[in-house]
C-alpha positions, 0 to 999 in steps of 0.5 A: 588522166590520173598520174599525167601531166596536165596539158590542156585547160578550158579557157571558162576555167580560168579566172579572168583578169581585169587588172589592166583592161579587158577580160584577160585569161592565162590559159597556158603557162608555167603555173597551168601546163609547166610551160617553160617557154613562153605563156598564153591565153585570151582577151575579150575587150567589150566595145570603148575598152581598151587594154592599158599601155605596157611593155614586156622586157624580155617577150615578143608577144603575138596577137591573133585576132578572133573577132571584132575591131581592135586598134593595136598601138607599138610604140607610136603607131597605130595599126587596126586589126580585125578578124584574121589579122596577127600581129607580132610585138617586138620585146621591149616596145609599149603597146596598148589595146582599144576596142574601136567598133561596136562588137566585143573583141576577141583575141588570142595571145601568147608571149615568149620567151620568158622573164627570169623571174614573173615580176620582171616580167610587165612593166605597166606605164598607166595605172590599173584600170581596177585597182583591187584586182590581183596582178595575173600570175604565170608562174615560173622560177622565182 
């Protein structure tokens, strides 16, 4: 594939991001594929983990769950989801992530359209989960 663009990218060739919860993995992005309209990947939460509560300003963000039980909470309601189920995340709403079963929980999601600028992008609304872990990184102008 010398001299092509890249396209596709393995999701174990991803650093895994621990920074809000979970193990989250930017596989398709500006930074990775030259995406310009949104960005995407996978998240494992192992059972009692959960992801911390946020916002994007400027994305809805779309959840695909693989396996596993996962309550989804946008803004203040709770929905559960498992195996099949997808859910849509209105820009701007918070949202977080708890895996309530007793299996790993496997999702896929992506997030469009971007932020003007990757900082703008998330806003946290509780402190990391690993402090010293680095913010994930998209991509993008700025």
């Amino acid at each position: 594939m010398t001299g092509q663009r890249r396209l596709k990218v393995n999701v174990e060739t991803v650093e895994p991001n621990r920074r809000r919860g979970g193990d989250i993995r930017i596989t398709l992005s500006p930074k990775t594929v030259a995406a310009t309209s949104g960005f995407g990947g996978s998240l494992w939460l192992e059972p009692g983990e959960r992801v911390n509560e946020h916002y994007h300003p400027y994305s809805e963000e779309f959840i695909h769950v693989i396996a596993g039980q996962v309550d989804f909470y946008v803004g203040d309601e709770a929905v559960r989801l498992g195996p099949g189920d997808s859910l849509m995340v209105p820009i701007g709403e918070r949202h977080k992530a708890v895996n309530v079963g007793d299996e790993r929980v496997y999702m896929v999601f992506h997030l469009s359209p971007l932020a003007p600028l990757p900082a703008l992008g998330h806003v946290d609304l509780e402190p990391p989960v690993h402090v010293h872990a680095p913010l994930p990184s998209v991509g993008g102008p700025g």
